[in-house]
C-alpha positions as semicolon CSV with decimal commas, in nm:
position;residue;x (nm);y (nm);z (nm)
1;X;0,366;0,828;1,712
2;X;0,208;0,450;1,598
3;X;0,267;0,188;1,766
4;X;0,454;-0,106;1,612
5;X;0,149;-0,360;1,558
6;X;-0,003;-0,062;1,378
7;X;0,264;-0,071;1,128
8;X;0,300;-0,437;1,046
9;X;0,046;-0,553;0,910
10;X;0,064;-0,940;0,838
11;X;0,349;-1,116;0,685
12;X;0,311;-1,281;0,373
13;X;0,348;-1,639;0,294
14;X;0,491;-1,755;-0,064
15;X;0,727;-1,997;-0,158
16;X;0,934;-1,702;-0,252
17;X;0,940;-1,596;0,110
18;X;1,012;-1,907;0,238
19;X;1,286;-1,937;0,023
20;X;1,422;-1,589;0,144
21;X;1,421;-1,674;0,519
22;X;1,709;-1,922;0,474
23;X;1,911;-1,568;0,425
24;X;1,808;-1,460;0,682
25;X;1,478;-1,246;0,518
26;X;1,118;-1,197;0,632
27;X;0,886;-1,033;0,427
28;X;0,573;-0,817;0,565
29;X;0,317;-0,608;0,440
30;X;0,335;-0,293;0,584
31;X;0,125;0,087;0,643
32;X;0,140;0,246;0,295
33;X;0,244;0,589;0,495
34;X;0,567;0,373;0,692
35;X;0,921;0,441;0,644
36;X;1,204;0,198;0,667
37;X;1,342;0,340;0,992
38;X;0,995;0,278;1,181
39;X;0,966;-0,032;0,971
40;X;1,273;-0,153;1,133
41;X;1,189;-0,040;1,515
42;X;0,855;-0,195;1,484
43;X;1,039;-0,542;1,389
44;X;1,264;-0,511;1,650
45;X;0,998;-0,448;1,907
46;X;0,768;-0,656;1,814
47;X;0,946;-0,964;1,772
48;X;1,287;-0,898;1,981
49;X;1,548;-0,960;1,708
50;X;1,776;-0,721;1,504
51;X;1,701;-0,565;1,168
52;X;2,016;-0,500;0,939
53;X;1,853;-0,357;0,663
54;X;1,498;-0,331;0,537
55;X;1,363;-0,303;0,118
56;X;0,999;-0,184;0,036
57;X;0,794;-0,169;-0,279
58;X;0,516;0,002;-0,300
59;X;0,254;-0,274;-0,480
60;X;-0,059;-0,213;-0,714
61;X;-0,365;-0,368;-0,634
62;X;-0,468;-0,614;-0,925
63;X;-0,730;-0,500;-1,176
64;X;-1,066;-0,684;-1,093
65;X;-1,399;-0,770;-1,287
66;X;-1,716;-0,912;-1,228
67;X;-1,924;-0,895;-1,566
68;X;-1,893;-0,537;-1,726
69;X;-1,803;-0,339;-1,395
70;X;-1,407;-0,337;-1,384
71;X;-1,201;-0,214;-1,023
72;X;-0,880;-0,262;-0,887
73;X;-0,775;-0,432;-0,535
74;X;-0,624;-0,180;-0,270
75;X;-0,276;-0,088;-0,363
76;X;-0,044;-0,205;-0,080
77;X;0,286;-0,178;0,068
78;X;0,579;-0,481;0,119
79;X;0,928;-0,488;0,353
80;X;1,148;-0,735;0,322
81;X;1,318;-0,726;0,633
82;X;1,725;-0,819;0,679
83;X;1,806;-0,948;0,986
84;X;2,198;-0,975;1,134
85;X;2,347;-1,286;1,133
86;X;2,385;-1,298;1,514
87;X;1,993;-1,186;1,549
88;X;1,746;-1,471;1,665
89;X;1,493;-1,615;1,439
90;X;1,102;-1,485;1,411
91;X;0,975;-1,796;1,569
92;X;0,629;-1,717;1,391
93;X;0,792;-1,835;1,054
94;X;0,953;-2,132;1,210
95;X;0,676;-2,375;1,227
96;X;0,576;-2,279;0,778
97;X;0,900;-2,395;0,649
């Protein structure tokens, strides 16, 4: 069993994001081995609101060079996290918008 701060990672920060948390949606990047239900517990824990439903996608890590060698970034995993309209807000987000 993980605990919850093992499986959120950071949340991310784009205008996109921003845009998404007037409805109501956070967005996180999350262990590539988590599922949505302990996605959704380790929200609720960690921050005390209620999760109504919860997307992933797992993301490829960009394709990097320096000269002639060539890699790739980690790949990575996102949630965007649906809370219920009666749930609280993250206060973490509050102060970004």
């Amino acid at each position: 069993m993980r605990i919850p701060h093992d499986i959120i990672i950071k949340p991310i920060i784009t205008e996109k994001s921003m845009e998404d948390m007037s409805f109501n949606k956070y967005t996180f990047a999350v262990d590539k081995k988590a599922n949505k239900s302990e996605i959704k517990k380790a929200v609720e824990t960690i921050f005390g609101v209620k999760v109504e439903k919860v997307n992933t996608m797992n993301m490829l890590g960009k394709m990097k060079r320096q000269g002639i060698h060539s890699g790739r970034r980690p790949s990575w995993k996102k949630a965007i996290v649906k809370l219920t309209d009666d749930s609280k807000k993250i206060e973490f987000f509050e102060g970004m918008e």
